[in-house]
C-alpha positions in Angstrom: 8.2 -43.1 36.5 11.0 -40.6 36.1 11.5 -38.0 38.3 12.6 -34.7 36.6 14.6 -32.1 38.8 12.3 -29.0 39.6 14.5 -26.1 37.8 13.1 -28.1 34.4 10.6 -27.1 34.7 11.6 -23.3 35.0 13.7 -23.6 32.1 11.0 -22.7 29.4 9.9 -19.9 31.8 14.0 -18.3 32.8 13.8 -15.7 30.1 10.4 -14.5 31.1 11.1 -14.6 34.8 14.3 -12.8 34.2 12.1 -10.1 32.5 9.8 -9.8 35.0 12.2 -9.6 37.6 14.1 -6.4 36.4 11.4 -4.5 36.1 12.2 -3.1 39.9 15.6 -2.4 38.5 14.7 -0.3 35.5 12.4 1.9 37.3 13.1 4.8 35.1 12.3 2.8 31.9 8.9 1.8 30.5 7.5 -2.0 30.8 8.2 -2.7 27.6 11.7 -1.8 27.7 12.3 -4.4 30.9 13.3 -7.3 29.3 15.7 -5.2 26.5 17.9 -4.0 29.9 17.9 -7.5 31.4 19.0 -9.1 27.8 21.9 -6.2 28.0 22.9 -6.8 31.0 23.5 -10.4 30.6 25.0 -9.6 27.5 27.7 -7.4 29.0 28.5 -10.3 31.7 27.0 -7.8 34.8 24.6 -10.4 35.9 24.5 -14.2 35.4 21.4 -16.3 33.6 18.6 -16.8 35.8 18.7 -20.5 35.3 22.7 -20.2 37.3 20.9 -18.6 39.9 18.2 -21.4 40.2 20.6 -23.8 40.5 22.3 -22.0 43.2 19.3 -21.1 45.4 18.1 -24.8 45.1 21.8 -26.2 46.6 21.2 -23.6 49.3 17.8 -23.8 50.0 15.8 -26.7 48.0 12.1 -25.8 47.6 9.7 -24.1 45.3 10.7 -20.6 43.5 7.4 -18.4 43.8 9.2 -15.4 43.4 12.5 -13.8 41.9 13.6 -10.1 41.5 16.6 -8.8 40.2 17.9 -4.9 41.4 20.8 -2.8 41.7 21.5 -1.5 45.0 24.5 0.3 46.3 26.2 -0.3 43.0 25.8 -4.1 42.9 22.9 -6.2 40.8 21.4 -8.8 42.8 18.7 -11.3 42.9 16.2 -12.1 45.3 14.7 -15.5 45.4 12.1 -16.6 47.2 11.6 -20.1 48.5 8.7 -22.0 49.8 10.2 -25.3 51.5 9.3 -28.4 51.5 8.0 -27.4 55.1 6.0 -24.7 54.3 8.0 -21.8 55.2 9.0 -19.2 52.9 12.9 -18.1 52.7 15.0 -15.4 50.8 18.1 -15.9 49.2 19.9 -12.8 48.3 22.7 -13.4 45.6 25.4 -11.5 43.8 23.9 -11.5 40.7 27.2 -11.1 38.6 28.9 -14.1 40.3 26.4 -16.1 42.1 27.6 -15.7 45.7 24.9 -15.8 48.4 25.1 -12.8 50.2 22.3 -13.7 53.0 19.5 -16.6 53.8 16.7 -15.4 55.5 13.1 -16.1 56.7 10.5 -14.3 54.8 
């Protein structure tokens, strides 16, 4: 049987969740309009593909993504990843969403 790695099977679902996530971030802007301001933002380099941030939560903290959310705050986009571990507990990982950096690991 082969095993494939977990962020696979994401990969059809990265756009969608990107979408979906920056829909906090675009307050001011209809639903609709949420994934047209992510797809720009990637575009213009401001914010790395959401399948680079997978790969980087799961190195930090390995485990199931239930949730993701992508916002600006204090001039800065980030994401906000969600984890549920392998033991059951749920963690956040908060990361520079332009470069990918963790900025904090916490318990959720």
């Amino acid at each position: 049987m082969t095993h494939r790695h977990p962020l696979r099977r994401l990969a059809p679902f990265a756009f969608i969740l990107l979408a979906a996530a920056a829909a906090p971030a675009f307050a001011g802007q209809s639903d609709d309009d949420d994934h047209v301001a992510a797809r720009e933002a990637l575009r213009r380099g401001e914010i790395l593909p959401l399948s680079r941030i997978l790969a980087i939560t799961a190195r930090h903290v390995p485990g199931d993504v239930i949730d993701v959310e992508l916002e600006r705050k204090d001039g800065m986009w980030r994401y906000e990843v969600k984890v549920l571990t392998s033991t059951g507990r749920v963690r956040e990982v908060k990361l520079n969403a332009r470069d990918g950096a963790v900025l904090e690991i916490e318990d959720d």
